[in-house]
C-alpha positions in Angstrom: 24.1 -17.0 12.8 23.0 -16.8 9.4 26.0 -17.1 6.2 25.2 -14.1 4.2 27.5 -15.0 1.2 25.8 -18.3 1.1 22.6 -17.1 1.0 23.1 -14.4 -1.2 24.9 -16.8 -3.8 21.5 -17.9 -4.2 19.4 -14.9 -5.3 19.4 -12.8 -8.3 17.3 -9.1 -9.5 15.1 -9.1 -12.0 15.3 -6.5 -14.4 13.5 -4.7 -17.0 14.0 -2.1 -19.7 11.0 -0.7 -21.2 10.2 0.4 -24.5 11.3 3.8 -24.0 14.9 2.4 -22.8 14.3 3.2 -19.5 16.1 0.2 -17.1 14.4 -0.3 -14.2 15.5 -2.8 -11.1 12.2 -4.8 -10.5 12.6 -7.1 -7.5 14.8 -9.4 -5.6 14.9 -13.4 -6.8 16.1 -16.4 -5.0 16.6 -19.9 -6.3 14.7 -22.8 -5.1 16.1 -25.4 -7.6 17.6 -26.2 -11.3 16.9 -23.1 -12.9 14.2 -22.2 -10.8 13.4 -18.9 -9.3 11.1 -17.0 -7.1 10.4 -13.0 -7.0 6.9 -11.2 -6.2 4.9 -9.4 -8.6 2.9 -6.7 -7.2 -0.6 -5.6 -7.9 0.4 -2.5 -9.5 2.7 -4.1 -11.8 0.1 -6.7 -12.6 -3.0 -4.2 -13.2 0.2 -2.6 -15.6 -0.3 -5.6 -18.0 1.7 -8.2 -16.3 0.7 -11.2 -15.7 -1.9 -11.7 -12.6 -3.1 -15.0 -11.7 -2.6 -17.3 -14.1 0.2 -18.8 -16.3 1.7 -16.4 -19.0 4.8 -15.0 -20.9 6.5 -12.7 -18.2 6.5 -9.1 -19.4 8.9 -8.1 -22.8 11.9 -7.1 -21.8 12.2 -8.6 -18.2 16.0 -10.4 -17.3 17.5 -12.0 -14.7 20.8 -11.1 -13.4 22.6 -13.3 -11.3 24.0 -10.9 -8.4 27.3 -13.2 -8.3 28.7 -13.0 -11.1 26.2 -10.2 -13.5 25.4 -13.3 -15.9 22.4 -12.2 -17.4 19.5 -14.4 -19.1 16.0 -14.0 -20.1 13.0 -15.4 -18.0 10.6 -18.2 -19.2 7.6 -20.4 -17.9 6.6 -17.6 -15.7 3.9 -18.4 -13.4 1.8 -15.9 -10.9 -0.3 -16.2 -8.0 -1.1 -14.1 -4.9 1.7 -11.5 -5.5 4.1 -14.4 -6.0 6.0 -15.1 -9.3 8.0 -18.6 -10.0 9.6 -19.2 -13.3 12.6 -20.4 -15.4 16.1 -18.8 -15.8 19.5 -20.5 -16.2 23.0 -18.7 -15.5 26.2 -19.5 -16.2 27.4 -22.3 -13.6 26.1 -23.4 -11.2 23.6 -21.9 -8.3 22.8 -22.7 -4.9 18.8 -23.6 -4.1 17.7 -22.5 -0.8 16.0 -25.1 1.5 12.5 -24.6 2.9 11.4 -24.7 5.8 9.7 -28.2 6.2 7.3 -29.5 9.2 7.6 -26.1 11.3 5.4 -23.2 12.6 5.8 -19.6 13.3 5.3 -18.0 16.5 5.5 -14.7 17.7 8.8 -13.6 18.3 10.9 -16.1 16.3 13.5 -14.8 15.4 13.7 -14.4 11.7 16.2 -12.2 9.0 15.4 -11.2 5.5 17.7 -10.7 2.5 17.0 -8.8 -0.5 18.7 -6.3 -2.7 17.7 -2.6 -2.7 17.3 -0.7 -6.3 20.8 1.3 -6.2 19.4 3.3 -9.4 17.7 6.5 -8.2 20.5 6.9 -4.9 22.3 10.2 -5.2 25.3 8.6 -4.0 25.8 6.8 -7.5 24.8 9.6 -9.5 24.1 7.1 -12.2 23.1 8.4 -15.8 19.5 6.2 -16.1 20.3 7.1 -19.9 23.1 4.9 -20.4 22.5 2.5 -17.6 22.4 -1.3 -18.6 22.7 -4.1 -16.7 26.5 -4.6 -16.9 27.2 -1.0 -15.6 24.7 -1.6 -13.2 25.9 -4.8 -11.7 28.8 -3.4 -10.0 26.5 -1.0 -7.7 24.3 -4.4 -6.5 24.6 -4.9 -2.6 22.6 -7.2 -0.5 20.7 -5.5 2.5 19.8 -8.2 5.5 16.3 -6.9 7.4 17.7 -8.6 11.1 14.5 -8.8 13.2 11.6 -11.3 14.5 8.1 -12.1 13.3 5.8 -9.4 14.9 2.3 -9.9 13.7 0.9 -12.8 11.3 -2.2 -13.6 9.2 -3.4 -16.9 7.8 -1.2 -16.3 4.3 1.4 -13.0 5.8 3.6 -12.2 8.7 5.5 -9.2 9.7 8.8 -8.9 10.1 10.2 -6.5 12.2 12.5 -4.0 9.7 12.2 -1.9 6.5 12.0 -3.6 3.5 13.4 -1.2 1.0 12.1 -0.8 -2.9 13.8 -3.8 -5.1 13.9 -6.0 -1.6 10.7 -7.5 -2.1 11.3 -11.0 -3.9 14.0 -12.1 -1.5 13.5 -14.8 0.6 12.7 -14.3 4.7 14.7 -17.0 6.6 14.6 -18.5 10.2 17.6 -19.1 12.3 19.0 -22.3 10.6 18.8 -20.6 6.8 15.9 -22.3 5.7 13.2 -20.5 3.6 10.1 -19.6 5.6 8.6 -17.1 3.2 9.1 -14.4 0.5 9.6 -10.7 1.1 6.3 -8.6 -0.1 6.9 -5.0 0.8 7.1 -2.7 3.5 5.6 0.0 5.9 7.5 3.2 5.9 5.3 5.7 7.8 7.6 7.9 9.8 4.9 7.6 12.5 5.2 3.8 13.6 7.6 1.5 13.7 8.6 -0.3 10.5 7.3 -3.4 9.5 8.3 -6.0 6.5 5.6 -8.0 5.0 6.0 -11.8 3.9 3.9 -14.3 2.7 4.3 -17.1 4.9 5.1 -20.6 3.6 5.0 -22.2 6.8 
């Protein structure tokens, strides 16, 4: 059974507000050691002027909040590959790392869970004002979703999980049964015709 306050100890949201003042809720972050951080960085943002496959500045404006306590601090040493982001942020106290997965394969059918934290700006059950919102007002809206399911189909780099992966999810980490980090959410398939599908880029 997995510990959901454990694991969600360890992640965070990145967050941006452009130059127009528009905030935005980017992705889902989870740390894998001493100030260190993982998220995803899709194609679209990248072809947006983000950084693509190479070692750059992360965008102007783009934050980290810690979804524990709503301790906020700017990212650094950002670093992009594949989708994937690492980089630098440090919070007040002290943080968590997840394990990975070590020494292990996937097969079909494992059973596998996924946590990640939806973006909470646009639902008409808040009825946020996007003109006022900042990240403290946003912080107390922040709720971790858990995608409960079991690999379904898998590439050489991807897998499937089976669930919905809603927008702001993708970044959090995918786990197996024992908690340990097998890959990072990417995004998901939600055709009202077939079943729904998360993708993950597999690190096992």
């Amino acid at each position: 059974m997995h510990d959901l306050p454990t694991i969600a100890s360890s992640c965070g949201v990145v967050l941006n507000t452009d130059a127009n003042g528009r905030f935005s809720h980017v992705s889902t972050a989870w740390c894998i050691g001493a100030d260190e951080w993982i998220t995803t960085w899709p194609d679209d943002q990248a072809a947006a002027g983000a950084p693509a496959t190479n070692t750059q500045e992360p965008p102007e404006n783009l934050v980290l909040m810690y979804t524990n306590t709503g301790a906020v601090d700017l990212i650094s040493e950002w670093e992009c590959a594949d989708g994937i982001a690492a980089f630098r942020a440090h919070v007040a106290g002290s943080v968590p790392a997840l394990p990975l997965c070590r020494g292990k394969e996937l097969h079909k059918r494992d059973g596998l869970w996924a946590l990640g934290y939806p973006s909470m700006i646009d639902h008409p059950a808040f009825r946020l004002h996007r003109g006022s919102l900042n990240a403290e007002r946003y912080f107390p809206y922040l709720c971790p979703w858990v995608i409960q399911g079991h690999l379904a189909l898998f590439s050489v780099a991807d897998g499937y999980l089976t669930g919905r992966c809603y927008a702001g999810m993708a970044g959090g980490p995918v786990l197996d049964a024992d908690g340990q980090v097998v890959g990072v959410l990417l995004d998901g398939q939600a055709a009202p015709d077939h079943p729904a599908l998360s993708r993950f880029h597999r690190f096992v």
